[in-house]
TORKOL-4160 file (C-alpha; in steps of 0.2 Angstrom, whole numbers, padded with zeros to 4 digits, m for minus):
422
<pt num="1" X="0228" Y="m0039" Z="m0050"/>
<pt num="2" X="0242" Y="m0051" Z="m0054"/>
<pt num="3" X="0240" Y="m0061" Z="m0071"/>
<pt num="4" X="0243" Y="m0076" Z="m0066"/>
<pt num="5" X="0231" Y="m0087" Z="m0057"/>
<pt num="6" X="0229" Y="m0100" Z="m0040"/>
<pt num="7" X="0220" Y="m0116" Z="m0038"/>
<pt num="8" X="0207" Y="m0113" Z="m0030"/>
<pt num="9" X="0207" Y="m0125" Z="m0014"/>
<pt num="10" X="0204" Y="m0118" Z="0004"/>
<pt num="11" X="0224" Y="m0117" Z="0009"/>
<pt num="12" X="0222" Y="m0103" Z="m0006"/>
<pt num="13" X="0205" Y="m0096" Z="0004"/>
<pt num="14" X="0214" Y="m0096" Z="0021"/>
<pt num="15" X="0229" Y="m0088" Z="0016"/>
<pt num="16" X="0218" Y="m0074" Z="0009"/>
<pt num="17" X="0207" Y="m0074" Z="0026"/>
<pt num="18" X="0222" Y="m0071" Z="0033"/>
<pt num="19" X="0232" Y="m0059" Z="0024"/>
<pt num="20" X="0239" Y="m0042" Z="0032"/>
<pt num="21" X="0229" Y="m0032" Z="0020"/>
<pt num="22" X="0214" Y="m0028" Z="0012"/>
<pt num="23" X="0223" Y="m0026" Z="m0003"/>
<pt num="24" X="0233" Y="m0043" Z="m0003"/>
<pt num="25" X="0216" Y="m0052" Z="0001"/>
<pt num="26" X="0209" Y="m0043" Z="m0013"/>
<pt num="27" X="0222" Y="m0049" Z="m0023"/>
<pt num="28" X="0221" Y="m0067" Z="m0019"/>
<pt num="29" X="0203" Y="m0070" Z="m0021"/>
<pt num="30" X="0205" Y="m0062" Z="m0039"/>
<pt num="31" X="0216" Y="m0075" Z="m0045"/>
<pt num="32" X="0208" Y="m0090" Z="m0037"/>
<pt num="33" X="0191" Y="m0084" Z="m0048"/>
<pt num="34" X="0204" Y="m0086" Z="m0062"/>
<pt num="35" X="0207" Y="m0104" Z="m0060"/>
<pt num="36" X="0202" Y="m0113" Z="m0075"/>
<pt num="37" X="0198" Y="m0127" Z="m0063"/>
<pt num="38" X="0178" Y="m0133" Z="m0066"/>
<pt num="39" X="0178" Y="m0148" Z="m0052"/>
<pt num="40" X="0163" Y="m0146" Z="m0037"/>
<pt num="41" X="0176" Y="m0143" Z="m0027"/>
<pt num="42" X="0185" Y="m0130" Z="m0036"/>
<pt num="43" X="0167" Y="m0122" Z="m0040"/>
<pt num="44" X="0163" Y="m0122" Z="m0021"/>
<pt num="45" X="0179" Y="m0113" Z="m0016"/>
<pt num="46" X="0175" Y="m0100" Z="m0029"/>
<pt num="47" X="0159" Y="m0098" Z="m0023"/>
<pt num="48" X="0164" Y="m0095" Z="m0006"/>
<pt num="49" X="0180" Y="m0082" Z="m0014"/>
<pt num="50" X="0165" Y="m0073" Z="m0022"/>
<pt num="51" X="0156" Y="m0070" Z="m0005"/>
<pt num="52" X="0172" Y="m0064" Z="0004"/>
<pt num="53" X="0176" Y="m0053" Z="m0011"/>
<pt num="54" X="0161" Y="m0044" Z="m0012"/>
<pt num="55" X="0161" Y="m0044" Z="0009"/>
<pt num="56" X="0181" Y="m0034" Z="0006"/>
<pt num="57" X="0173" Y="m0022" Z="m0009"/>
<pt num="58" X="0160" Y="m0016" Z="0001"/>
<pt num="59" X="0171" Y="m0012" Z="0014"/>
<pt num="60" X="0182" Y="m0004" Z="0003"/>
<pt num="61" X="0168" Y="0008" Z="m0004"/>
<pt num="62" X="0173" Y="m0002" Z="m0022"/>
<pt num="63" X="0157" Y="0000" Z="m0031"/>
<pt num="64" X="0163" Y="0002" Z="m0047"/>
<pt num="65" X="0176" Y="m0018" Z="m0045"/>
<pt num="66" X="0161" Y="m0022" Z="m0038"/>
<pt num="67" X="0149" Y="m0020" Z="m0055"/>
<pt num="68" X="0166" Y="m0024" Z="m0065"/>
<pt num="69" X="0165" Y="m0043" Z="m0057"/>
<pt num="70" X="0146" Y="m0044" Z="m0060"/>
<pt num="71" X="0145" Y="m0038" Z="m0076"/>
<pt num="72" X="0162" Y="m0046" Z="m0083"/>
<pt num="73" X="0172" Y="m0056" Z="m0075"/>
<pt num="74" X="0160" Y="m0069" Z="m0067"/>
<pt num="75" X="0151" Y="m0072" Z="m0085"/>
<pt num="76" X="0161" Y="m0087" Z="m0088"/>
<pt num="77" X="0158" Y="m0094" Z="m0071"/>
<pt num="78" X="0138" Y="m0093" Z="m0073"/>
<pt num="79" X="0140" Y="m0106" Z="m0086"/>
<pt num="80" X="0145" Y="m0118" Z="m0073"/>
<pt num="81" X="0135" Y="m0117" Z="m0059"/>
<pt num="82" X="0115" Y="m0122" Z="m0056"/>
<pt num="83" X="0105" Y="m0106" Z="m0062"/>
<pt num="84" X="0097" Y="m0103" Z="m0042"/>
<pt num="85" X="0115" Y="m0101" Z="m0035"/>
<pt num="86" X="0120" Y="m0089" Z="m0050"/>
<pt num="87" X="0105" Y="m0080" Z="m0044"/>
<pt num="88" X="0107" Y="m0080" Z="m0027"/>
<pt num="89" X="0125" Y="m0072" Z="m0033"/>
<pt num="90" X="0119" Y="m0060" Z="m0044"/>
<pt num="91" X="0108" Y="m0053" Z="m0030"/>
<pt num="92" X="0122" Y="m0055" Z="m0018"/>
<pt num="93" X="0132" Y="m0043" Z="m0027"/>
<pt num="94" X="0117" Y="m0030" Z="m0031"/>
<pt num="95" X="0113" Y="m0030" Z="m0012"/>
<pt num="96" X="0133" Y="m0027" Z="m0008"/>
<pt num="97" X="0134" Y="m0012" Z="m0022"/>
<pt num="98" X="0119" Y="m0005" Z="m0013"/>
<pt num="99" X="0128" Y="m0005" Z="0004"/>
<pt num="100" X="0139" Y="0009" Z="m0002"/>
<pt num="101" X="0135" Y="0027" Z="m0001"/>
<pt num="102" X="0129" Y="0039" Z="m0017"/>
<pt num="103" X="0127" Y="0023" Z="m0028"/>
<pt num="104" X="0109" Y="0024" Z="m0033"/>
<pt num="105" X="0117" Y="0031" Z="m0050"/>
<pt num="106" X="0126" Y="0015" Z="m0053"/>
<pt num="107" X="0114" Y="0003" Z="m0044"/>
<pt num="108" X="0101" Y="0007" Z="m0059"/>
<pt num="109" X="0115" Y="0005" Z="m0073"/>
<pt num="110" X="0118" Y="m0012" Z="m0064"/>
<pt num="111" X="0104" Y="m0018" Z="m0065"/>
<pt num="112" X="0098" Y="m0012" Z="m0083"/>
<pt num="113" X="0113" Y="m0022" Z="m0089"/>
<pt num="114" X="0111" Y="m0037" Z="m0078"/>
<pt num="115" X="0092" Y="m0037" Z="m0087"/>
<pt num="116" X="0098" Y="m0036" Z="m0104"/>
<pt num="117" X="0111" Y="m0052" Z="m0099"/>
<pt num="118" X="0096" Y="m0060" Z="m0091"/>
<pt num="119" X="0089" Y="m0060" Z="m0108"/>
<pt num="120" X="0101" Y="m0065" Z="m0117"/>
<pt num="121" X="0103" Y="m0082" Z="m0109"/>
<pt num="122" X="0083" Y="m0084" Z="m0106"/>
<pt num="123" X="0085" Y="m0083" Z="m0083"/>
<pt num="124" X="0068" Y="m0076" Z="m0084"/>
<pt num="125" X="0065" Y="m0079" Z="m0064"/>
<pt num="126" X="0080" Y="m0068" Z="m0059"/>
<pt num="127" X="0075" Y="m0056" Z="m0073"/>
<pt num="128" X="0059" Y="m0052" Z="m0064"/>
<pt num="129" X="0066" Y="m0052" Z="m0048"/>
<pt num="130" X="0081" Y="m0039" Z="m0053"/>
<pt num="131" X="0066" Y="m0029" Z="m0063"/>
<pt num="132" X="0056" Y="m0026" Z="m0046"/>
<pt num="133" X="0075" Y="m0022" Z="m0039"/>
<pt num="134" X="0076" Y="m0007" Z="m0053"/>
<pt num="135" X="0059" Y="0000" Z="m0051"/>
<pt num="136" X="0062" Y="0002" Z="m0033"/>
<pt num="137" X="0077" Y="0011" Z="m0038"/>
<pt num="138" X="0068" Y="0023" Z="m0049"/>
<pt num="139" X="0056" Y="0027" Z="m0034"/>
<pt num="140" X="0068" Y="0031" Z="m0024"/>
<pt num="141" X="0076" Y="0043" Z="m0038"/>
<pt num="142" X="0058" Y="0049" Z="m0040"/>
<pt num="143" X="0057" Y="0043" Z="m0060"/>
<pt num="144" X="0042" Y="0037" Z="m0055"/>
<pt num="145" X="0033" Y="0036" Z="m0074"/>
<pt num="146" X="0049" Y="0025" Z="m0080"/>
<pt num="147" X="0045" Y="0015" Z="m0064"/>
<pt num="148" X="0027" Y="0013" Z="m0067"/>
<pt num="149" X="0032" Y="0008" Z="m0086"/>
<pt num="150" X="0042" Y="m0006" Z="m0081"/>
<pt num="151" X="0034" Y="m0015" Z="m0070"/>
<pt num="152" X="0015" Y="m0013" Z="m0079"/>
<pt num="153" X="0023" Y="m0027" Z="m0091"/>
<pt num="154" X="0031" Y="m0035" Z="m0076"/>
<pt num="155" X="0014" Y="m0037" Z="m0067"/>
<pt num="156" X="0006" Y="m0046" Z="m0082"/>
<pt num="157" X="0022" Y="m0058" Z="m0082"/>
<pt num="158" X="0023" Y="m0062" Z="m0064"/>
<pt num="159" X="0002" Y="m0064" Z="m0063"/>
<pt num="160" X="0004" Y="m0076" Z="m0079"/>
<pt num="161" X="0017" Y="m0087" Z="m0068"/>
<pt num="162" X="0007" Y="m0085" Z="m0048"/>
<pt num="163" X="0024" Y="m0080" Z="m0041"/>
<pt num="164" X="0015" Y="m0074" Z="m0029"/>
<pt num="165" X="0031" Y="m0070" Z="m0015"/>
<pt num="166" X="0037" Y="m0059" Z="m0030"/>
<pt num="167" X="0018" Y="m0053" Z="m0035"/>
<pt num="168" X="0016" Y="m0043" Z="m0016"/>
<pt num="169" X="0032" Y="m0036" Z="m0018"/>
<pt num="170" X="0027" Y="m0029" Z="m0034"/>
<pt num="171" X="0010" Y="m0023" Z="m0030"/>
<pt num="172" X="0019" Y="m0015" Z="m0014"/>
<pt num="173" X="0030" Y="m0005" Z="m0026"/>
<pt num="174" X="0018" Y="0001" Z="m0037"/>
<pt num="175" X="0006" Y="0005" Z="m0023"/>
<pt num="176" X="0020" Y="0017" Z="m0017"/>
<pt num="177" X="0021" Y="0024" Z="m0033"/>
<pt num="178" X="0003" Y="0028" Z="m0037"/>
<pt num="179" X="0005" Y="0038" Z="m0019"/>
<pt num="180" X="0019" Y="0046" Z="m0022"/>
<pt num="181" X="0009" Y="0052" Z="m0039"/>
<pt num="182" X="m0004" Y="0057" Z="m0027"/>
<pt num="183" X="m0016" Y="0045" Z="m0036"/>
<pt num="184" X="m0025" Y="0039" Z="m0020"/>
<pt num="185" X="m0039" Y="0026" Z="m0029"/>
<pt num="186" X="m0024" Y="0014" Z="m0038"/>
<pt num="187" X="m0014" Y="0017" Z="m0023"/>
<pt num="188" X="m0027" Y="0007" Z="m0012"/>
<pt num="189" X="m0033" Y="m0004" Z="m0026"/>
<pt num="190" X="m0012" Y="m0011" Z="m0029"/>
<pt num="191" X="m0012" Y="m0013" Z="m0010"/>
<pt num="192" X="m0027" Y="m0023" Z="m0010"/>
<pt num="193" X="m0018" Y="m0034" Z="m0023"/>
<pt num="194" X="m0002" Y="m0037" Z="m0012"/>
<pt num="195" X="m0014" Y="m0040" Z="0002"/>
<pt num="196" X="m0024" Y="m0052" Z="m0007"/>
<pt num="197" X="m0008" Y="m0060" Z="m0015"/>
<pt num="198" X="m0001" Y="m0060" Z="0004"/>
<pt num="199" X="m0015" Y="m0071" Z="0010"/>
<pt num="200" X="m0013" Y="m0085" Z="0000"/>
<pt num="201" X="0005" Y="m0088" Z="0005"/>
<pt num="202" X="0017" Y="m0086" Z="0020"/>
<pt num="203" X="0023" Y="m0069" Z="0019"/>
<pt num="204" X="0039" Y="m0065" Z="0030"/>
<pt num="205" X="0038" Y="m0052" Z="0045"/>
<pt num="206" X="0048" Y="m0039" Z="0037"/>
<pt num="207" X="0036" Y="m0040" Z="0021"/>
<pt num="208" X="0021" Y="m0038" Z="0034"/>
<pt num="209" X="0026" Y="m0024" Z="0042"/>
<pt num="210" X="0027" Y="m0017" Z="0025"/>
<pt num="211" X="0011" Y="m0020" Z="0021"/>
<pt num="212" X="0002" Y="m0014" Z="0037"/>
<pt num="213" X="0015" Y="0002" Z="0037"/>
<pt num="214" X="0010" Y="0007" Z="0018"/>
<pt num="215" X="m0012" Y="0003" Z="0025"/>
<pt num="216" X="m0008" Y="0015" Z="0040"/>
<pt num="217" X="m0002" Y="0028" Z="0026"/>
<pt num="218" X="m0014" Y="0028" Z="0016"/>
<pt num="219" X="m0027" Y="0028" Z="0029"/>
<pt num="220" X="m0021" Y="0042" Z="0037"/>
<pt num="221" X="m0019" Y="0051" Z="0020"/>
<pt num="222" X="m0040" Y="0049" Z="0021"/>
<pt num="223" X="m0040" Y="0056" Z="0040"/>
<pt num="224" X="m0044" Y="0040" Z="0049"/>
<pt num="225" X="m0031" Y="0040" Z="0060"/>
<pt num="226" X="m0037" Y="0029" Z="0072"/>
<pt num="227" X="m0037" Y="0017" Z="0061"/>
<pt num="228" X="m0019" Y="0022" Z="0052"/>
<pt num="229" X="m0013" Y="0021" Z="0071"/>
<pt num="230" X="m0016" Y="0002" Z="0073"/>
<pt num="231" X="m0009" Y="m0002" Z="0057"/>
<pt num="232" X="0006" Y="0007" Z="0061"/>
<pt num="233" X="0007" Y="m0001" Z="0077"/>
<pt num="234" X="0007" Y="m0018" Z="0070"/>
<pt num="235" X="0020" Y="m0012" Z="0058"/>
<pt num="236" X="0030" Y="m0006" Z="0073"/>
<pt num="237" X="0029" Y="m0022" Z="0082"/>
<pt num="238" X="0035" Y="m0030" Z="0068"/>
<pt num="239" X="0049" Y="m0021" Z="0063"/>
<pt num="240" X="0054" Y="m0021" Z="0082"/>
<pt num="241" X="0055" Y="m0040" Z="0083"/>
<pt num="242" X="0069" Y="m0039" Z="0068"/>
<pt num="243" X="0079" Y="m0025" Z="0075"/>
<pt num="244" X="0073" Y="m0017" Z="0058"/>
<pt num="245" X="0078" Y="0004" Z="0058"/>
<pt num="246" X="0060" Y="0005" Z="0050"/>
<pt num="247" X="0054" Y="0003" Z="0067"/>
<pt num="248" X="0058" Y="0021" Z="0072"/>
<pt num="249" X="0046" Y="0028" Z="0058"/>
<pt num="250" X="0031" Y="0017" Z="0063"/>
<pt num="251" X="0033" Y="0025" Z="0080"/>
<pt num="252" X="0033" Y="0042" Z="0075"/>
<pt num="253" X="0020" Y="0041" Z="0062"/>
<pt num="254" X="0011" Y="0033" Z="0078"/>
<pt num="255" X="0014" Y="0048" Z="0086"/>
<pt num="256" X="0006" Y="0059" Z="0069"/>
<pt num="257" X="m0010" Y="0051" Z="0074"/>
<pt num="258" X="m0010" Y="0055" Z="0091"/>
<pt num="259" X="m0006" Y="0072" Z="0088"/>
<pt num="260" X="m0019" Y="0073" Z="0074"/>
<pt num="261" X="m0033" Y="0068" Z="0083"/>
<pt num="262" X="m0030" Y="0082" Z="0097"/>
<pt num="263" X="m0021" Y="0068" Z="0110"/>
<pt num="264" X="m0005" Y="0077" Z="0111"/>
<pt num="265" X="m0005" Y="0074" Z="0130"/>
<pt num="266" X="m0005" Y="0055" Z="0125"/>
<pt num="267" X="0014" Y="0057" Z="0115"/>
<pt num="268" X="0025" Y="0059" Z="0131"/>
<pt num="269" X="0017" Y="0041" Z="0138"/>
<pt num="270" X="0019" Y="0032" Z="0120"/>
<pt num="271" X="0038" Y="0037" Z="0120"/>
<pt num="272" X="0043" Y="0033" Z="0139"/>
<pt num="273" X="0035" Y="0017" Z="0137"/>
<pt num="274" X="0047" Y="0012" Z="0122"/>
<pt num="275" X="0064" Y="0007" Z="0122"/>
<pt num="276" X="0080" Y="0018" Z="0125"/>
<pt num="277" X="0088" Y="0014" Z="0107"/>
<pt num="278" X="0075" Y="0024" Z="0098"/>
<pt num="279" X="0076" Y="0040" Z="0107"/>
<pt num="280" X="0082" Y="0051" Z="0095"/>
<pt num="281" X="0079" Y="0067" Z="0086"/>
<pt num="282" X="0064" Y="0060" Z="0076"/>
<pt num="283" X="0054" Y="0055" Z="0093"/>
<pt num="284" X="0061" Y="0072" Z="0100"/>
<pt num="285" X="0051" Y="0080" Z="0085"/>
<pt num="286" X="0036" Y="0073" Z="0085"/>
<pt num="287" X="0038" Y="0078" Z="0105"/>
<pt num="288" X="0042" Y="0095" Z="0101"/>
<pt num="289" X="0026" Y="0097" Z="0088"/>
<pt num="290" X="0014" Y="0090" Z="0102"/>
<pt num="291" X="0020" Y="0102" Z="0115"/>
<pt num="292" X="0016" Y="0115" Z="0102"/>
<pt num="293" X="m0001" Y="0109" Z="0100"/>
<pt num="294" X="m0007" Y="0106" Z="0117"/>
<pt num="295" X="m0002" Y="0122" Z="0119"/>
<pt num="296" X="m0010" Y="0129" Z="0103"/>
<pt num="297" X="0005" Y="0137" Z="0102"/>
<pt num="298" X="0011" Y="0144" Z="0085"/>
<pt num="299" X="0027" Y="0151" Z="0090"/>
<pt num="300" X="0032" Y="0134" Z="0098"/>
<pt num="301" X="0025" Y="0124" Z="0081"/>
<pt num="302" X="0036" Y="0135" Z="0071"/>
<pt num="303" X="0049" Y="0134" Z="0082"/>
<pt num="304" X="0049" Y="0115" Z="0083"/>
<pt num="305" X="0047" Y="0116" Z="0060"/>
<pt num="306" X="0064" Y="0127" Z="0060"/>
<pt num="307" X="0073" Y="0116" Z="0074"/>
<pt num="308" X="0068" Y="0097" Z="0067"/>
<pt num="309" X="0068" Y="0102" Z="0049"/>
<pt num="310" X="0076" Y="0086" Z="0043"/>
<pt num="311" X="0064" Y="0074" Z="0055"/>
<pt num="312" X="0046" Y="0087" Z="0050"/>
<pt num="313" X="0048" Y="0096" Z="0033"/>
<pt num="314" X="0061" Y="0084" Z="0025"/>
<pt num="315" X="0046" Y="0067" Z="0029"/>
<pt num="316" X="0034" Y="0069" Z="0015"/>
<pt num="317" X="0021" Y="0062" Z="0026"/>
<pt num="318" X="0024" Y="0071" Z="0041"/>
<pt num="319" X="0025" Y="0088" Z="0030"/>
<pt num="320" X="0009" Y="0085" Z="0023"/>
<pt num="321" X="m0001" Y="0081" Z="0040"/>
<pt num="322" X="0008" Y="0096" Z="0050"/>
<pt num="323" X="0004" Y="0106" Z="0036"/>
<pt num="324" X="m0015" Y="0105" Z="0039"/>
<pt num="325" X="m0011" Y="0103" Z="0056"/>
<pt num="326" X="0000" Y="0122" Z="0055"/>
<pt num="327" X="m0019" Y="0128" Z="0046"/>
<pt num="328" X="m0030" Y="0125" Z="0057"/>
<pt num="329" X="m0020" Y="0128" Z="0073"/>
<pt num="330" X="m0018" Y="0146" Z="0066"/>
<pt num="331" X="m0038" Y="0149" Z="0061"/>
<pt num="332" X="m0039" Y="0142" Z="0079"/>
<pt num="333" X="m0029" Y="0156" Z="0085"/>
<pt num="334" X="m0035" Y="0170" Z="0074"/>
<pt num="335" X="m0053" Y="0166" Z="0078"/>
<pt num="336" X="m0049" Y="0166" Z="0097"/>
<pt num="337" X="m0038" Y="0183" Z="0095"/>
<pt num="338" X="m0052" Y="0193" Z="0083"/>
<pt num="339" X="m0069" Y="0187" Z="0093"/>
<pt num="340" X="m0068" Y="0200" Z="0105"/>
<pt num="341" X="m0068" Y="0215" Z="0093"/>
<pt num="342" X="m0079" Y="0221" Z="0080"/>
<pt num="343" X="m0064" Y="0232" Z="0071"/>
<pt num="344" X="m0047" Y="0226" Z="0075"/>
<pt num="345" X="m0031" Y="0233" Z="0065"/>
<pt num="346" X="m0023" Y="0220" Z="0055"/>
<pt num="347" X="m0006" Y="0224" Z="0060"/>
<pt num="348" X="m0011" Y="0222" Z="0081"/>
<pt num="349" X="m0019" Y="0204" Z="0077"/>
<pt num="350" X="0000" Y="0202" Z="0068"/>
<pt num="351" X="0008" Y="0207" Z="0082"/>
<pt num="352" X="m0002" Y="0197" Z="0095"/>
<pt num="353" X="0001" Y="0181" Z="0087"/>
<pt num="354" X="0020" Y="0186" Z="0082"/>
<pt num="355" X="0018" Y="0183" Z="0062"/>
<pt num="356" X="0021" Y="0195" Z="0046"/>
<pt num="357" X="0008" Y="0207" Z="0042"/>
<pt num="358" X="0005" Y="0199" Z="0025"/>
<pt num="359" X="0003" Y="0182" Z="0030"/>
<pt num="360" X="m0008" Y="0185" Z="0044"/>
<pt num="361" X="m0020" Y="0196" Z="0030"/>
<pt num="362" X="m0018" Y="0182" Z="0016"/>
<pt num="363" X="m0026" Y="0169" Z="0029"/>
<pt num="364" X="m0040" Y="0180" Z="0036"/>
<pt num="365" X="m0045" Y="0183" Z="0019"/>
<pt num="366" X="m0046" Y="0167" Z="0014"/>
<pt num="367" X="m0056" Y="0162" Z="0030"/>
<pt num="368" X="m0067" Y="0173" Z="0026"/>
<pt num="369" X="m0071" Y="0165" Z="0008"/>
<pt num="370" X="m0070" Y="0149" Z="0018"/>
<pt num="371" X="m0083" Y="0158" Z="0028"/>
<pt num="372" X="m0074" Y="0155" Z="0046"/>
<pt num="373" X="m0081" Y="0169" Z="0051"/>
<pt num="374" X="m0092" Y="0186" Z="0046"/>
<pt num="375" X="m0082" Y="0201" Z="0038"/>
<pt num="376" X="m0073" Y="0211" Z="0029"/>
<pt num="377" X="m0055" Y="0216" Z="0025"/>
<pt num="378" X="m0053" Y="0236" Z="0023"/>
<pt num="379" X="m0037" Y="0237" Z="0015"/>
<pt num="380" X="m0036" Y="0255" Z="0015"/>
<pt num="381" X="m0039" Y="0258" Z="0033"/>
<pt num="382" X="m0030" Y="0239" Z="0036"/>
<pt num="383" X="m0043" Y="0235" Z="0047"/>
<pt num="384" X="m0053" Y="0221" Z="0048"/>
<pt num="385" X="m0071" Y="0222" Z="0051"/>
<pt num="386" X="m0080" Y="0209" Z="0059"/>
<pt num="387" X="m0097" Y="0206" Z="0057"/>
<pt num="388" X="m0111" Y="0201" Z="0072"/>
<pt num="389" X="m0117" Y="0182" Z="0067"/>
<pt num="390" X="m0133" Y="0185" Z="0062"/>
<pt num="391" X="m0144" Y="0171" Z="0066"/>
<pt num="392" X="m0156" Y="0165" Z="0053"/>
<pt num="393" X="m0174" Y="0165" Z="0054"/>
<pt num="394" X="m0180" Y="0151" Z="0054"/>
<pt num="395" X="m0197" Y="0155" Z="0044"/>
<pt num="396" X="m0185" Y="0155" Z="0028"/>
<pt num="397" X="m0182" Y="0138" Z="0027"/>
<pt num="398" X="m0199" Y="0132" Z="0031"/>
<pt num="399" X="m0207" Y="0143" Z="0020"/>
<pt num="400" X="m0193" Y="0137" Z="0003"/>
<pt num="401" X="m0201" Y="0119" Z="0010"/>
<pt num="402" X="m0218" Y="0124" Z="0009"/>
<pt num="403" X="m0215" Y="0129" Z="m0008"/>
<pt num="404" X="m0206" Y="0116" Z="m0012"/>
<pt num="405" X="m0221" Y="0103" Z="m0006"/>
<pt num="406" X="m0235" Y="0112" Z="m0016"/>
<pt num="407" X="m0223" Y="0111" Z="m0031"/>
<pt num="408" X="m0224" Y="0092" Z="m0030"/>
<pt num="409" X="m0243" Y="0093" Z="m0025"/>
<pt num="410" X="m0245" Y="0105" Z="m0041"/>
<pt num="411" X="m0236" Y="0093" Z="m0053"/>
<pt num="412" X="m0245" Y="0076" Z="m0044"/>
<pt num="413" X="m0263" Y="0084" Z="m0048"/>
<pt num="414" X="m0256" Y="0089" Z="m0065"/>
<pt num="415" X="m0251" Y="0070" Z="m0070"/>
<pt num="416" X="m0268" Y="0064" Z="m0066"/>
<pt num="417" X="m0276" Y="0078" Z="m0073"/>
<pt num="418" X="m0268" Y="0072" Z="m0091"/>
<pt num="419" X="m0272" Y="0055" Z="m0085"/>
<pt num="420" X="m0292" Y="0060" Z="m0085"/>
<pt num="421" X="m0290" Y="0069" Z="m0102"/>
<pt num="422" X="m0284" Y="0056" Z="m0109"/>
């Protein structure tokens, strides 16, 4: 970067819109942001210089020039310009940063040191808003304790002043977190809160879709799918209308429900009737995982895990759901393969439903403590023995009521008893 500095006027911009490289452009914005030159005029160009810098940075993969001009070089220039369009920069920049790959590191140093500037020189409005920025960026590094730390006091702040726009966003965040902590009861009650905070104001499509895609979540977490369906089909809508790469997640958690609630026949009818540009290997997946299912096919669901890894295991939500799914579609099977015998070998119910030996023995065992069915495990022999349902009498139960009644006749006659003796 050369020393010594432009004017900044727009012959100075066009000549770097035009230059023959990347470097040169670079080059030239640098010294017009050195002008010492304070007129509107000059404070317009370097506002525009600003934009096309960061624009070059970004597609130069500068991350690091990128925080340098934040943090250092536009200082001075804060001073002298209104405090919404320093903002409006500020996030500008943060937002380029975050276009680059494997910054998240750096994204979080950002923003703790634009905080601490933030404070110095009192801009309390985009302190909040770059605060709600960092706790994001702890979720999504999974310190989810530091993130929750951070934005309790933020809350408070942002309650106190009915920034309600910046409120949802906040109650959004921490519902996410409380979920990801598996805390279920705060994760509802924070999304009730962005939901009530949404209602008094106009909230914008994308931040709906948000809201309805975190409700479907949660709701399915509690296995109402229907109802986590609708919520992830207004999501899906919404996320459609803006071209938002969301859209694709909606549609496949769509496709969870379906599965979930034993309509796999209904997946192949939701995707063709969807738009070519998400076909993918997320849709293929969840395609993949019904054809399993509608099959009750255990090789096939295996199968689909080991082939989709990324699209099924790698989702912490679909993991979770296929999980109990993967459960009770073997119980379904082991109860199918074992209820024509009384004594079957371990090792042939294995080799019918193509597992491992000790797997198949761990779940049968544990079925019957869950009291899927009636036996017994004879390791030694590796058999298992399965008991004939033996149904009960239905003089037992009557006869514990009966009891049951003349106790409370026995203890009525006893209270008026003492009533007369009294």
């Amino acid at each position: 970067m050369s020393s010594s500095y432009l004017p900044a006027t727009t012959e100075q911009l066009d000549l770097a819109i035009e230059a023959k490289s990347p470097t040169e452009a670079i080059s030239i914005y640098y010294r017009i942001l050195e002008s010492p030159s304070s007129s509107p005029d000059a404070l317009r160009i370097k506002e525009q210089a600003i934009t096309l810098l960061s624009d070059l940075l970004t597609q130069e993969n500068r991350a690091e020039d990128l925080c340098t001009l934040l943090l250092i070089q536009l200082r001075p220039f804060f001073s002298l310009i209104p405090k919404a369009k320093t903002a409006k920069i500020v996030r500008g920049i943060i937002d380029s940063v975050a276009k680059i790959p494997g910054t998240s590191n750096l994204q979080i140093t950002l923003c703790k040191e634009m905080v601490k500037w933030t404070l110095e020189v009192n801009r309390t409005f985009l302190r909040q808003r770059i605060q709600a920025r960092l706790g994001a960026l702890l979720m999504e590094q999974k310190e989810f304790v530091e993130a929750l730390e951070l934005l309790s006091g933020l809350i408070k702040e942002v309650r106190r002043l009915d920034d309600k726009l910046l409120l949802v966003d906040i109650d959004l965040l921490e519902s996410k977190l409380h979920f990801s902590l598996r805390n279920l009861p705060k994760s509802k009650a924070a999304l009730t809160a962005a939901r009530t905070a949404a209602n008094a104001i106009y909230v914008p499509p994308a931040q709906q879709g948000t809201i309805d895609l975190q409700s479907g979540i949660l709701h399915a977490e509690e296995k109402d799918y229907k109802t986590a369906y609708s919520y992830f089909f207004e999501a899906f809508e919404g996320f459609n209308a803006l071209d938002d790469p969301r859209a694709v997640f909606c549609l496949k958690y769509m496709l969870l429900c379906k599965i979930m609630v034993s309509l796999a026949d209904d997946v192949a009818g939701i995707i063709s009737s969807k738009p070519l540009k998400y076909m993918g290997p997320d849709l293929d997946a969840m395609k993949a995982v019904a054809d399993a299912h509608s099959k009750r096919s255990l090789k096939l669901f295996e199968s689909a895990l080991r082939d989709y890894k990324a699209q099924l295991e790698e989702d912490p939500i679909v993991h979770r759901h296929l999980s109990s799914l993967y459960d009770t579609l073997l119980e379904q099977n082991l109860c199918r393969l074992i209820e024509p015998f009384s004594r079957v070998e371990i090792s042939h119910i294995a080799e019918l439903i193509e597992l491992p030996i000790d797997h198949v023995e761990r779940k049968l065992s544990q079925m019957i403590l869950d009291k899927k069915f009636s036996g017994t495990l004879d390791q030694g022999a590796g058999c298992l023995v399965v008991f004939e349902d033996r149904k009960l009498d239905a003089i037992y139960p009557d006869t514990l009521e009966t009891i049951a009644n003349m106790g409370k006749v026995v203890d009525s006659l006893f209270v008026r008893s003492a009533k007369i003796m009294a």
